[in-house]
C-alpha positions in Angstrom: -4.5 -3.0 31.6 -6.1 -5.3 29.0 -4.3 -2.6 26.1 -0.8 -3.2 27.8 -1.3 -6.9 27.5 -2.4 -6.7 23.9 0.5 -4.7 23.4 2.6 -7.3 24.6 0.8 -9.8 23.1 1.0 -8.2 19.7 4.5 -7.7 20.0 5.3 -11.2 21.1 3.8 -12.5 18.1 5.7 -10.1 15.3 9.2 -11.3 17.6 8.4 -14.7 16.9 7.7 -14.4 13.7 10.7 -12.5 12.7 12.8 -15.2 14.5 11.2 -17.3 12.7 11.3 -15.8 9.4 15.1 -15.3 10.4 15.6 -19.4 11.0 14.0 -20.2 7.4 15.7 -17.1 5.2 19.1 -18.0 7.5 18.4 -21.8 5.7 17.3 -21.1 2.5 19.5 -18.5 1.9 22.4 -19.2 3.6 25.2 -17.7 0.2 23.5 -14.2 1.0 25.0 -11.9 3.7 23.7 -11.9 6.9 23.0 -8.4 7.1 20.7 -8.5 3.5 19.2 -11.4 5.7 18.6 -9.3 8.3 17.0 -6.6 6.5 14.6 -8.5 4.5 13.6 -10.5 7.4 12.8 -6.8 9.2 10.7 -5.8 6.2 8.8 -9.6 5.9 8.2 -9.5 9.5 6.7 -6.1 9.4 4.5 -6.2 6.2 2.9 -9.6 6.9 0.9 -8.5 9.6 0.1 -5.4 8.2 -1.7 -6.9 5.4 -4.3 -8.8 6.7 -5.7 -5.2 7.6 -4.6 -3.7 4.5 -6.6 -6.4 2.5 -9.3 -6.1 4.9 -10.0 -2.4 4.2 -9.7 -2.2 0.7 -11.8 -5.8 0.2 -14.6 -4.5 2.8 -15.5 -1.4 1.8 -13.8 -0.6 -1.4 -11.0 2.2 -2.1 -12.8 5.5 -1.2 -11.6 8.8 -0.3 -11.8 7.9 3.2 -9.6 4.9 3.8 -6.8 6.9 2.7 -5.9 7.8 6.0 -6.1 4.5 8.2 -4.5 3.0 4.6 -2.0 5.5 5.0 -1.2 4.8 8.5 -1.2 1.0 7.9 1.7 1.4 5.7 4.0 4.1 7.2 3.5 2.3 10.2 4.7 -1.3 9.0 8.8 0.6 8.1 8.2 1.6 11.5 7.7 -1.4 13.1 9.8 -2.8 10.8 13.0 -0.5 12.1 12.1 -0.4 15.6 11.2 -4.0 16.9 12.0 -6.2 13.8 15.4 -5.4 12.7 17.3 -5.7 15.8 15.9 -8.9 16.5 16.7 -10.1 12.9 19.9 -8.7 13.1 21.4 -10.0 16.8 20.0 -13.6 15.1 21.6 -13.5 12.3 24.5 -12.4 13.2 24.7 -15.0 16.1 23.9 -17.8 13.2 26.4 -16.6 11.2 29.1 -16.8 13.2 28.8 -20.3 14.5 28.7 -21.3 10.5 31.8 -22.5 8.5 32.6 -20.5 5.5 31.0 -22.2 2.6 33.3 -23.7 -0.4 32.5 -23.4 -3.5 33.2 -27.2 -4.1 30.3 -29.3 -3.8 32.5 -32.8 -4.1 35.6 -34.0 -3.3 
């Protein structure tokens, strides 16, 4: 029980902060497409958490022959994560900001 709730947990937090991700790229970047937006928000979202225990490996214990493995997992699972739970939230936000938005002139005044 207490895995399926740390599951959920876990997951609640990298939906968050890919929405959130989403909110500031969808500000700061608001000339690019919304679908580049999308992507890179997918591929923040996913690699941010992932390093803390990338970092922690290497700083811990050094790069030895057997951290390859949980190194290894660490980052083919981040795409994954990436692709599966990250992207279509990025996407169905960004594509719902972008469509309430004015196109945007090139004129800057009047």
């Amino acid at each position: 029980m207490f895995a399926i709730v740390g599951l959920v947990a876990s997951l609640g937090f990298v939906v968050a902060l890919t929405l959130g991700i989403a909110f500031l790229l969808d500000i700061m970047a608001a000339s690019t497409s919304w679908k580049v937006r999308a992507v890179w928000t997918a591929l923040i979202a996913a690699f941010v958490p992932m390093s803390l225990p990338i970092i922690t490996l290497l700083s811990e214990s050094g790069f030895r022959s057997e951290l390859v493995a949980p190194l290894a997992a660490l980052v083919i699972g981040a795409p994954f994560i990436a692709v599966v739970v990250c992207f279509p939230v990025a996407y169905l936000f960004s594509r719902k900001r972008a469509a309430g938005r004015e196109p945007v002139s090139d004129k800057v005044f009047d």
